[in-house]
C-alpha positions as CSV (number, residue, x, y, z in Angstrom):
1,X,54.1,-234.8,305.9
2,X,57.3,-237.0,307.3
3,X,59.6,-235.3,309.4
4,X,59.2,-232.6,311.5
5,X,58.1,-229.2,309.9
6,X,61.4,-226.1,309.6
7,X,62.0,-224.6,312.7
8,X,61.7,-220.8,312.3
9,X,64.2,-218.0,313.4
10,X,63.8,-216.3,316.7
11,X,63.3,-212.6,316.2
12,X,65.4,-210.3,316.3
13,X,65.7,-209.5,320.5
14,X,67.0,-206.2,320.3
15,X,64.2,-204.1,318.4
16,X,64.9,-199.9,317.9
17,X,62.8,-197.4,318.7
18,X,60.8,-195.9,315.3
19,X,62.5,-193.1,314.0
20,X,58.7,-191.2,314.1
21,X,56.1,-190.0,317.2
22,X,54.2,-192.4,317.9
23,X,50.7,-191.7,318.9
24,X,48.9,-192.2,322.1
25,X,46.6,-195.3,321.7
26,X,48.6,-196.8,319.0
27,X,47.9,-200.4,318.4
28,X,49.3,-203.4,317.0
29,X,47.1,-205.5,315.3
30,X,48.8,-208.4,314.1
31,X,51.2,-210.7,316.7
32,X,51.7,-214.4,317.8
33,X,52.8,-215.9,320.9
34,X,54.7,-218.9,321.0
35,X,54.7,-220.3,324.6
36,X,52.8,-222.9,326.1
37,X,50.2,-224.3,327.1
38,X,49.0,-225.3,323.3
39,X,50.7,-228.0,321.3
40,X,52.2,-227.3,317.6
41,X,49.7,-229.7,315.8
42,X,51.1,-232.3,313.2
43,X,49.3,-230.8,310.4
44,X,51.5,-227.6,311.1
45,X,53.6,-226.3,307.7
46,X,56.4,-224.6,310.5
47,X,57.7,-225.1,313.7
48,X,57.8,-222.2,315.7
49,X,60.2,-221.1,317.9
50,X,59.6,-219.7,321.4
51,X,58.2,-215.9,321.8
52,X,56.8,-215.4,325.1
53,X,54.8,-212.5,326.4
54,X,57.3,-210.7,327.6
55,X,59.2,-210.7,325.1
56,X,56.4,-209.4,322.7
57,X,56.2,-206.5,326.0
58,X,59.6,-205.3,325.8
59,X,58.8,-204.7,321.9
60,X,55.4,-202.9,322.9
61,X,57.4,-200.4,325.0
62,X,60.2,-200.0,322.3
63,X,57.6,-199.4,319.7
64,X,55.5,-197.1,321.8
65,X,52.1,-199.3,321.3
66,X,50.2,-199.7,324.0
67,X,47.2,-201.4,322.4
68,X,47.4,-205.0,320.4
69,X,45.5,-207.9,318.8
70,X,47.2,-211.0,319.1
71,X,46.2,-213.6,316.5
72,X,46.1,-216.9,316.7
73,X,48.9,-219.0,314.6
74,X,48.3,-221.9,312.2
75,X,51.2,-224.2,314.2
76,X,48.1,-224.5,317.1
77,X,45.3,-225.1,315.3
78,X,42.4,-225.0,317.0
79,X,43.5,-224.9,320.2
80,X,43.3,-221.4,321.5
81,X,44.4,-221.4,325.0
82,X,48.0,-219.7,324.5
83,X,46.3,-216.9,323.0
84,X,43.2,-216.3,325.1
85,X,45.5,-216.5,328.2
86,X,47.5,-214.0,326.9
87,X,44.6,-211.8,326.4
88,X,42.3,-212.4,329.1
89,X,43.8,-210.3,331.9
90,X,44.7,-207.2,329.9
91,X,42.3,-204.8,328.5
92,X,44.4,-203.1,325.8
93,X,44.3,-206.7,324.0
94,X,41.7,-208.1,322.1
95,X,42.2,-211.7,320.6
96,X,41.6,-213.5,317.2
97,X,41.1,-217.6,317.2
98,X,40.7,-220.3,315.0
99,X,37.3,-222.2,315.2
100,X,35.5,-225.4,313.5
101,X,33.1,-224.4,311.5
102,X,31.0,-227.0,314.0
103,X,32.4,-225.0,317.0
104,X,29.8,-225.1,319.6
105,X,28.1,-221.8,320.6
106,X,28.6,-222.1,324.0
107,X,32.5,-222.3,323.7
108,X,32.3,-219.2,321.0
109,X,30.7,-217.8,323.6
110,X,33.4,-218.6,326.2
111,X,35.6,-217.4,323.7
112,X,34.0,-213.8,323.6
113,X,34.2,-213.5,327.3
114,X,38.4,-214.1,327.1
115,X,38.7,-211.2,324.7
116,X,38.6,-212.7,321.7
117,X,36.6,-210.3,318.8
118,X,37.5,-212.3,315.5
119,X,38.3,-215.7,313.8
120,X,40.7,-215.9,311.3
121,X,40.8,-218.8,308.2
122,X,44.1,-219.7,307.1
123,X,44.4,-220.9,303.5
124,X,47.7,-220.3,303.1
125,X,49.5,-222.7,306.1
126,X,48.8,-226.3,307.4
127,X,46.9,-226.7,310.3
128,X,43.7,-228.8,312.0
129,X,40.9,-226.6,311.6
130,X,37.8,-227.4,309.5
131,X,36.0,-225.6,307.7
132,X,34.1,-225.9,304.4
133,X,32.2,-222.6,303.6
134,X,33.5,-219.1,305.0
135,X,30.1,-217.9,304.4
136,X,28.5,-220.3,306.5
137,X,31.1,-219.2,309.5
138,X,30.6,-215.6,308.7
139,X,27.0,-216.4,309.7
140,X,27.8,-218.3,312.9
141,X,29.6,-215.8,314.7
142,X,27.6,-212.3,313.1
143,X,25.8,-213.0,316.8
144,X,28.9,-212.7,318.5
145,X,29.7,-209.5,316.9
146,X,33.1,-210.9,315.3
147,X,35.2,-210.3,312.1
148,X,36.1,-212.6,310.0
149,X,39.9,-212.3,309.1
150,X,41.2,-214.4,306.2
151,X,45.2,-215.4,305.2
152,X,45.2,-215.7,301.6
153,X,46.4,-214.7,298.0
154,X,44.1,-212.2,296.6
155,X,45.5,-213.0,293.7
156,X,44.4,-216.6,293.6
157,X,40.6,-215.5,295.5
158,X,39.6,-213.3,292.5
159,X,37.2,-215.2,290.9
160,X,35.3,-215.2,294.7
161,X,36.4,-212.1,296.2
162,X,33.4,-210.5,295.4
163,X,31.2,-212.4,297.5
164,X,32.4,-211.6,300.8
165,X,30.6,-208.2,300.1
166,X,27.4,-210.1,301.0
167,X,28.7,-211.7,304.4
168,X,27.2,-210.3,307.4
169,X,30.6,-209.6,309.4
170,X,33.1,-207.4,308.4
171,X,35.8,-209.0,306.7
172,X,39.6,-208.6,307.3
173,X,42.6,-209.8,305.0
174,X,46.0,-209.8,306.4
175,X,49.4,-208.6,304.9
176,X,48.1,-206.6,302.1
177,X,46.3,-209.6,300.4
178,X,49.3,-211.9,300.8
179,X,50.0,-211.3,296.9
180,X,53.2,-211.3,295.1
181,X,53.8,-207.3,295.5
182,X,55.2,-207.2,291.8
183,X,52.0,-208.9,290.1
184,X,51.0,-205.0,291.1
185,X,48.0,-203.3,291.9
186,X,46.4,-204.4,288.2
187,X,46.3,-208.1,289.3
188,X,42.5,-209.1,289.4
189,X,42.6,-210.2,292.7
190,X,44.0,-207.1,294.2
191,X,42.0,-205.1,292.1
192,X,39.0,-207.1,293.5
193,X,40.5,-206.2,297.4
194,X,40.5,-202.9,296.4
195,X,37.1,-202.8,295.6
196,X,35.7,-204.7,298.5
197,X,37.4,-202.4,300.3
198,X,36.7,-198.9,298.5
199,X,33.0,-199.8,299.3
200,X,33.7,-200.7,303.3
201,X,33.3,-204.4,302.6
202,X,36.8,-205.6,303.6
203,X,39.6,-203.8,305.8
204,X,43.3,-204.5,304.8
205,X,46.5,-205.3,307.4
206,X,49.7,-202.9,306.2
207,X,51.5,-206.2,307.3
208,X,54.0,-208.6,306.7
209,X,55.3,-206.8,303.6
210,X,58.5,-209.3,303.5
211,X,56.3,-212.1,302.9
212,X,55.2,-210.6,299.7
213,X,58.9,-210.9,297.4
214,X,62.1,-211.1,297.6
215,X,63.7,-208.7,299.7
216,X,65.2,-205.6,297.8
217,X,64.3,-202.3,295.9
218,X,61.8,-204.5,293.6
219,X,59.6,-205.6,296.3
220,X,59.9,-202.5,298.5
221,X,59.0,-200.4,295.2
222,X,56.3,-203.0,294.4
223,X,54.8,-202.9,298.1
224,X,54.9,-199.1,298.2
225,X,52.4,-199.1,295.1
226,X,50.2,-201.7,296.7
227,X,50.5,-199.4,300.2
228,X,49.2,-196.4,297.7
229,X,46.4,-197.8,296.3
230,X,44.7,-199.4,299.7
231,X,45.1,-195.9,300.7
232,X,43.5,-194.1,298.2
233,X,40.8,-196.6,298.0
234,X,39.6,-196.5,301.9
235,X,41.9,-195.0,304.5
236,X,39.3,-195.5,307.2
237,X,39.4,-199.4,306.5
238,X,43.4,-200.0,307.4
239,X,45.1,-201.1,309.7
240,X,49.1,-202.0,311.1
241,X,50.4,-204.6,312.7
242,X,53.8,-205.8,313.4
243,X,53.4,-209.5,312.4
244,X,56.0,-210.8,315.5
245,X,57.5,-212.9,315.6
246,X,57.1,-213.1,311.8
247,X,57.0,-216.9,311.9
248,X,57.9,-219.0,308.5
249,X,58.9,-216.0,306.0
250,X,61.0,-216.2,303.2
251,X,64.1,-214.3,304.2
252,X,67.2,-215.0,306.6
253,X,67.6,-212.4,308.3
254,X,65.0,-211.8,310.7
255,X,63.6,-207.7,310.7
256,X,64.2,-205.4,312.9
257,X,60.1,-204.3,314.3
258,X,61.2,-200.4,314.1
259,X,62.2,-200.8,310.7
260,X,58.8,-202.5,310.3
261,X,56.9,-200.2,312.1
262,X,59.0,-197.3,310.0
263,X,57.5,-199.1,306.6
264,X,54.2,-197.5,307.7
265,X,55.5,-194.0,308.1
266,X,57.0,-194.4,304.1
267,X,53.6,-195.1,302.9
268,X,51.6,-193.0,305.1
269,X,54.1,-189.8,305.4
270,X,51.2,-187.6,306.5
271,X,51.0,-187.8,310.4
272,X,47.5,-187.6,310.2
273,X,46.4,-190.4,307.8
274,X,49.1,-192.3,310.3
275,X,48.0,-191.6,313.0
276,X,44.3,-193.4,311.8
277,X,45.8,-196.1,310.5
278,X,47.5,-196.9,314.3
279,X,44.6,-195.1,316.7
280,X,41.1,-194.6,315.4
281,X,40.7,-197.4,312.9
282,X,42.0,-200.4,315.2
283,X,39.6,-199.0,317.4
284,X,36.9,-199.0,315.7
285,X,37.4,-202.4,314.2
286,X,38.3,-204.3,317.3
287,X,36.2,-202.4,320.1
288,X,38.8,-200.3,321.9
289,X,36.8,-198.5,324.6
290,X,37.6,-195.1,322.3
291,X,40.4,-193.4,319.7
292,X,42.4,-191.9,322.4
């Protein structure tokens, strides 16, 4: 790579409030922090502009969420300190890094005690970290208790999907498979996603639906289908998050997070199912104390 990477739009500073009741305990399981102490690596695809903690807390109280899961970005490698210090002192966070796959256990370990509950593999932008076989992580941080949360195109994983039924830590995907939405809910590798997930081997982010097409009445239709099946195939096994400061997608204008978080409440119209899909599941998945 020559040159320095694109820098990406700030988002948008003014979010609205969601034009639904939110409920108590609602979480967002999918943000970034862009802020020091952590260095953008070389190998990075983006640059990412800054988004600070409180900005990400005047969005929290907009939104009504009052749990979250911050993630840790591709642009830092494997250098987690932004995001563990973000999560360290608050409870109602939990934290997901990026590890070697030759990570000592005494740093996962330090790791664990800073909140963090997951590692995530990113196959989809540049960074430093190295790792050769997910099931050989999978197995290194079972002990911990940890999920392993991949960033890549189900459509292009079909032909392996099916063995992440056998890892022994549950196993996340972000953004609804990170497929094109109109290759449709018969593509293989979505089909495979669905049914790792119909038989409680994978859970599925409703995320980052811009990242999936064009934006427009195609790709909304085409995400609404994909929203539809993940539903019907495990509603217990989902989960939102907000994907701020949605970092390196393929649209100018930058969305507004209550239009985002409204998104959910056109696939899941039924308060109930919602209301899983924000409280009880992230729960469950990320050891919240309870569903309340």
């Amino acid at each position: 790579m020559t040159g320095t990477p694109p820098l990406c739009a700030a988002p948008d500073p003014d979010p609205r409030a969601p034009a639904f009741d939110v409920p108590a305990g609602a979480c967002d399981c999918h943000f970034h922090i862009f802020d020091g102490p952590s260095p953008q690596v070389a190998e990075r695809s983006y640059t990412a502009p800054q988004a600070p903690l409180p900005a990400f807390r005047h969005l929290q109280r907009t939104l009504g969420l009052t749990r979250s899961v911050i993630v840790q970005p591709s642009v830092y490698g494997t250098d987690n300190r932004t995001t563990l210090q973000t999560c360290v002192a608050d409870p109602a966070m939990k934290a997901v890094i990026v590890i070697d796959e030759d990570t000592p256990p005494d740093v996962l370990a330090s790791y664990r005690e800073q909140g963090a509950v997951g590692c995530r593999v990113n196959m989809l932008f540049g960074s430093n970290a190295r790792i050769d076989s997910l099931a050989g992580l999978a197995g290194r941080i079972a002990d911990h208790g940890w999920h392993l949360q991949i960033l890549g195109d189900a459509s292009a994983l079909h032909d392996s999907m099916d063995a992440f039924a056998d890892f022994p830590v549950p196993v996340v995907f972000d953004h609804f498979g990170h497929l094109e939405a109109v290759k449709g809910v018969n593509d293989p590798g979505f089909t495979a996603l669905l049914r790792l997930l119909g038989d409680g081997h994978a859970w599925v982010k409703l995320s980052g639906a811009y990242r999936l097409g064009p934006a427009g009445p195609q790709t909304d239709a085409a995400v609404g289908g994909l929203a539809a099946a993940l539903i019907a195939a495990n509603p217990d096994q989902l989960v939102w998050g907000s994907d701020w400061p949605h970092p390196a997608i393929p649209q100018q204008d930058m969305p507004n997070d209550g239009a985002v978080l409204d998104a959910l409440a056109g696939w899941a119209p039924d308060t109930a199912l919602r209301n899983r899909i924000l409280v009880r599941n992230p729960a469950q998945l990320y050891g919240f104390d309870d569903g309340a």
